[in-house]
C-alpha positions, 0 to 999 in steps of 0.5 A: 693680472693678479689672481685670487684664488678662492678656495672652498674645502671642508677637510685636510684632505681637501685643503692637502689636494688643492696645495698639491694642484695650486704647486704643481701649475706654478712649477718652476716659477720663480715668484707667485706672479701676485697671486693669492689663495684664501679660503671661502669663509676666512673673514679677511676676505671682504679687506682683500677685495677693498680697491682691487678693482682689476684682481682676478677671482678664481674659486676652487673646490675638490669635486669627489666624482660618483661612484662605478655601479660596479663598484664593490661595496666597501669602496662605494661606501667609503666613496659615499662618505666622502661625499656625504658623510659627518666631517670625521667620517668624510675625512677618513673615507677621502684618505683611503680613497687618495691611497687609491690614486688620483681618478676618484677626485678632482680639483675643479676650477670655475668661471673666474671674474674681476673683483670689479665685475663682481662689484657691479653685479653687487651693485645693481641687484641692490643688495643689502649684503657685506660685498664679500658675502655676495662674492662668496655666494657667487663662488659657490653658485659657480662652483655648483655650475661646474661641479654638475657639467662633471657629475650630471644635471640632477645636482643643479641645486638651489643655494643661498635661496633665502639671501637672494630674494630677501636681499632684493629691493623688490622684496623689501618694497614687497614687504612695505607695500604689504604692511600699508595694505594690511595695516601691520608694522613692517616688522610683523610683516618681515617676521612673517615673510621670512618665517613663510619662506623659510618653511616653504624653501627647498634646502637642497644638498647633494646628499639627500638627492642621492639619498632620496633617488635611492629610497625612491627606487627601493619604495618603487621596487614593485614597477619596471619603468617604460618612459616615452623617450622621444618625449623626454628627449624633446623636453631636454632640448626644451629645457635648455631654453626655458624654465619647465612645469611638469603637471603629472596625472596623480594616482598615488603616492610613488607618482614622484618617485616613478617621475623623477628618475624617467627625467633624470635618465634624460637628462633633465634636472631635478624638479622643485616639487610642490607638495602638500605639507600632511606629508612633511613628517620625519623622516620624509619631510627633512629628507625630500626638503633637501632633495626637492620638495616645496612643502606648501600650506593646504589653505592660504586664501586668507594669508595674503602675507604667505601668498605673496611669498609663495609667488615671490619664491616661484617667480625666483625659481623660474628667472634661475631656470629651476623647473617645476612640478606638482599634480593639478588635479590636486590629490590623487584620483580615486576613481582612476580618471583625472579630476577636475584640475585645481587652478590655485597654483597655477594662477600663481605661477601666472602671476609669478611669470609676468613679474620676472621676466622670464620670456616664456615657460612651458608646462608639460602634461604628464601621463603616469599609468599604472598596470596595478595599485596598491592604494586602489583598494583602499581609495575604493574604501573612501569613496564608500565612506571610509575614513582617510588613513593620516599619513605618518611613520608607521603609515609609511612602513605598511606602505612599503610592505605592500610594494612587495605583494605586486609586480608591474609596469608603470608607463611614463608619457608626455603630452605636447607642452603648452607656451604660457605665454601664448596662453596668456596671449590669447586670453586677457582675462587671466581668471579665464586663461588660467581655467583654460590652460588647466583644462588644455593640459588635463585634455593634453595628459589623457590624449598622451595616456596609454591604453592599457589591457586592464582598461578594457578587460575591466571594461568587458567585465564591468559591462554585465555586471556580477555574471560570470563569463568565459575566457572565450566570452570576455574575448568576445566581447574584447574583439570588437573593442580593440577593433574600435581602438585599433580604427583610431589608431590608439592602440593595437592586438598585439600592443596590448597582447589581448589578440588570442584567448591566451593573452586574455586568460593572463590578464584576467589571471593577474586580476584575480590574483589582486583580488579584483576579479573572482575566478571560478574553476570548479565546474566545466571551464574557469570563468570570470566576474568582477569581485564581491565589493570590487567594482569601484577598483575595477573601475579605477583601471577601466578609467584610465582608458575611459576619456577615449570613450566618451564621444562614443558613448554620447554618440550611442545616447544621441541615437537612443534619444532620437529614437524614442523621440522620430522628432522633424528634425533628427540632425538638431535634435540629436545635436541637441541631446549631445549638448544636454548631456554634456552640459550635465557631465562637464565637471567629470570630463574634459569635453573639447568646445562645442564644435570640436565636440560635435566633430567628434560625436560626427566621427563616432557616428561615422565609425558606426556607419559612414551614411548614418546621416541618410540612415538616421533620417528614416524612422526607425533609422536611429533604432536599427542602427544602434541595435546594429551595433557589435558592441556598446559602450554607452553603459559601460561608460557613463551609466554609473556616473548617471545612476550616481547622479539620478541618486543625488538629484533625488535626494535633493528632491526629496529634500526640504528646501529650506534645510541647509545641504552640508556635504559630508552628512548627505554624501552619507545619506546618499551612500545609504541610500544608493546602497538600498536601491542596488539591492532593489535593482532599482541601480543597475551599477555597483560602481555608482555607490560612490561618495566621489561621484556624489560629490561631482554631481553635488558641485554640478546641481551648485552650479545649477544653484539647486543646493543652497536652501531659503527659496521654495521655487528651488523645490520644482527646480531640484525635481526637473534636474532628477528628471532629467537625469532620470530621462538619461538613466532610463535610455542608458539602461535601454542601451544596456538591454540592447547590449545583454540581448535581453528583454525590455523588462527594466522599470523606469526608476522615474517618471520621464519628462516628457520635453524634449532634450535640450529645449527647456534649457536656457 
């Protein structure tokens, strides 16, 4: 069979090693057995392939084989260069290697086909394109293929991205079906299409992925990465079979670039990152475009056009098995837990999965866990009003200044992926299955999030508020704390180095010396508290353990209610209390569904005393048992998100109905507000002077339909709504009593309502 040889070389470096091959296989040959070599971009080659049904096509390239870390630094760069390097530059650097010997380059040669393979190939994905063009397109990709089994998976890059989808018939049916519904010419809709697509794509080179791998690894110089390597194994095997859609918890900027060598060191390929377009500046935007990133509008409900091509690129990547990333929680968290996910590009992959027929994708819940964070303290700034600094140049260049003041850990863990078609499966209604997914792999990322010895000394801390405590005090405290963990098997002591008074004076020790907790040593022995203006950094790290707590705390509350109220039967009303309370905080955590929450609030009652069933029934039996208790946690827990709350509800109370609620100005209000009754003891917490919680609880009193104005029955509304939150304050503060072994001298902050919980609800 007569063989083509398809060269593709950019030097006479290259051209000068593949004569050198190309003679040295057909050695002693008397003739050239039909065979031919043309290079990729010589123009003759669409005449060559014309009625050559049989000639055989084999591309070949000179793969320059990455460098030895124990390279000298001369030779890597000269390796680099010949890589990455101008066409000059390359040329020069590829010939001091070849002085070197034959071990840094090779001649590779891809998967061959006949030219009437090809043609068929051509034919039935409806191409537009000159048949030689498409050939060329597909030496290349094979190429590529080739090229990563010799130098690794992170080079599987996407080329000819634009070519492919827009030479698709689909696309162009796409484009015509578009025009009709928008009543725009085919051309305008083509133009805007294309200009869409080609802002969005993800123009990758092997150059900028090591350039960007290598920048990523100086900006996170700050951290020891500790990745879960079962975890990733088991995705790598995944990944063979199935396109991957990596959703990480956010909690700053350096979340790609601690991710992506945790996947890369497995094995993994290179994630298409979908990323918002405010940091699409020079010099990260032209970099990390051609190392990964998709940049991708904020707003695009009202461009059906842009939407369209957004789900058009998806459903291209995953029928080419590319995986995915990006953070559903949308931004990062600024109080240290995940926030409410957002659904709009997942509804897309949705969408994009069902039109490419791909037979299944996988998203996979990531837990990133810092010790220590840069950005904390001036996310803390925001949610007390700050202004949000404009990510630029200069932006960068104190961020990267600010890696150098810190040393820390961040811990990379998987949650078990979740099958999007089975999700689809189960829910028909894809609205509904989308909100559902999301909430599954929001649970799935907390369950695989670590506790970390910042969570709980923050905790202890935080719990007593501005006084001061001893390091055998904080230990104290800590004791029972990692006894409850340790009882759920969710950390242990010694995991956690919290088991003497030495381990807990070093991690108090490295949380003064960020600033966020205040040491005294001046007196008879050093003692600790939270520091001046510091409670919502200190909150941050106590969050990130704070979703393990929840049931408990919901379960110390049920209690106090019951308590106060010896109702005839204590198992429903109690019942009751749990469900109130989680309605009123079901936009700031993942609660399980109703029986699986009540199995839970059943496990905590029984970690607190297996006969609590028999216990409760008497009628001091709720009171004596929560007063038993070595350790609170119900105002640790959820006490600043209920003040934050009760600070909402009273001021919409307080409100005229009539007057439009608009967001910013009465974030503002609040925040004053909260400011003034903190420094009147009427707000027992720091941590609820903030304008993120004020935002949760605004979309909560929405969903009540308590904020639109223009109807007076909102008015009785809005003060039931404070009321209720006001009868949850008032018991958490009693919980909070009973913690400090203080006196029962608290005011009320509100007239209590005097129903019972759960029974006016409808």
């Amino acid at each position: 069979m007569n063989t083509l040889y398809l060269v593709q070389s950019e030097t006479p470096q290259e051209r000068q090693i593949i004569a050198a091959w190309l003679t040295s296989q057909f050695e002693g040959q008397n003739d050239d057995g039909g065979r031919m070599v043309v290079d990729l971009a010589d123009d003759r080659l669409h005449e060559i392939l014309t009625d050559a049904e049989d000639l055989l096509v084999e591309p070949l390239r000179v793969v320059w084989l990455p460098e030895d870390e124990n390279e000298k630094p001369l030779s890597r760069l000269g390796s680099a260069l010949a890589r990455r390097g101008n066409r000059r530059a390359r040329s020069g650097a590829q010939r001091l290697i070849m002085r070197g010997g034959s071990d840094r380059y090779q001649v590779l040669v891809a998967k061959p086909a006949t030219v009437g393979d090809l043609r068929s190939r051509w034919e039935s994905s409806g191409s537009r394109e000159r048949f030689g063009r498409f050939v060329e397109r597909q030496a290349v990709l094979a190429l590529d293929r080739a090229e990563r089994a010799l130098i690794g998976s992170q080079y599987k890059v996407a080329r000819y991205v634009v070519e492919e989808i827009t030479a698709s018939p689909r696309f162009r049916a796409g484009i015509e079906r578009l025009a009709d519904e928008l009543d725009l010419s085919v051309d305008e809709v083509q133009q805007r299409a294309l200009a869409a697509l080609n802002q969005m794509v993800a123009a990758q080179s092997r150059r900028a992925i090591d350039a960007w791998n290598r920048l990523g690894r100086y900006f996170a110089r700050a951290y020891r990465l500790v990745v879960d390597d079962r975890g990733a194994d088991s995705l790598r095997e995944l990944g063979g079979k199935y396109p991957l859609v990596f959703l990480p918890s956010h909690r700053s900027y350096l979340d790609p670039l601690v991710l992506r060598p945790a996947l890369l060191a497995h094995g993994l390929p290179l994630n298409h990152v979908m990323g918002g377009i405010n940091i699409d500046f020079w010099p990260v935007g032209p970099l990390t475009r051609r190392s990964g990133y998709v940049f991708i509008r904020r707003s695009i409900a009202d461009d059906a056009v842009y939407r369209w091509v957004l789900r058009e690129y998806m459903g291209y990547l995953l029928s080419k098995r590319f995986n995915l990333e990006w953070y559903i929680e949308g931004g990062r968290s600024r109080t240290g837990k995940l926030r409410p996910p957002r659904y709009g590009l997942l509804t897309y992959l949705v969408e994009a999965f069902r039109s490419s027929g791909v037979e299944d994708v996988y998203l996979v819940p990531v837990s990133l866990s810092y010790d220590q964070l840069y950005e904390v303290g001036l996310m803390a700034e925001e949610a007390h009003g700050g202004a949000k600094p404009a990510e630029s140049f200069a932006w960068l260049l104190r961020f990267n200044r600010a890696q150098d003041s810190q040393r820390g850990v961040v811990q990379v863990r998987f949650g078990e992926p979740v099958s999007l078609r089975n999700a689809l499966a189960d829910e028909p209604d894809t609205r509904l299955a989308v909100q559902k997914t999301a909430f599954e792999v929001s649970h799935r990322i907390n369950e695989a999030s670590p506790v970390m010895p910042r969570s709980l000394v923050t905790l202890a801390l935080l719990g007593i508020e501005d006084r001061a405590l001893t390091v055998a005090e904080v230990a104290s405290v800590l004791d029972p704390l990692v006894a409850y963990f340790s009882s759920r098997e969710l950390a242990s002591r010694e995991s956690l180095g919290l088991s003497d008074d030495r381990g807990v004076q070093h991690t108090l020790d490295d949380l003064a010396h960020a600033g966020v907790v205040e040491r005294y040593d001046k007196g008879t022995e050093p003692v600790y508290r939270v520091g001046p203006d510091q409670h919502l950094v200190a909150a941050f790290y106590r969050n990130n353990t704070i979703h393990f707590l929840v049931a408990r705390a919901v379960a110390e509350l049920m209690l106090q209610a019951v308590s106060e109220a010896s109702p005839d039967d204590v198992l429903e009303y109690g019942w009751n209390a749990a469900l109130e309370l989680r309605d009123l905080l079901k936009f700031e955590f993942f609660f399980s569904d109703k029986e699986a929450f009540r199995s839970e609030v059943h496990r905590e009652l029984a970690l607190i005393d297996p006969s609590w069933r028999s216990r409760i029934a008497d009628p001091d039996g709720a009171a004596t048992l929560l007063a038993s208790l070595r350790v609170h946690l119900a105002h640790r827990v959820l006490q600043p998100f209920l003040e934050a709350y009760w600070v909402v509800a009273q001021r919409l109370a307080a409100r005229d109905p009539r007057t439009p609620v608009e967001a910013k100005a009465f974030t503002r209000e609040c925040l004053d507000v909260a400011r003034q009754l903190r420094m009147q003891q009427q707000l027992a917490s720091s941590e609820s002077i903030s304008g993120e919680l004020y935002a949760t609880a605004l979309k909560l009193a929405a969903n009540r339909d308590l904020v639109d104005p223009g109807r007076d029955e909102v008015r009785e509304a809005r003060q039931q709504f404070a009321d209720e939150i006001g009868a949850w304050v008032h018991r958490v503060r009693r919980v909070r009593a009973l913690a400090l072994a203080e006196p029962e001298h608290v005011a009320p902050v509100v007239t209590l309502s005097a129903r019972r919980p759960g029974v006016s609800q409808s």
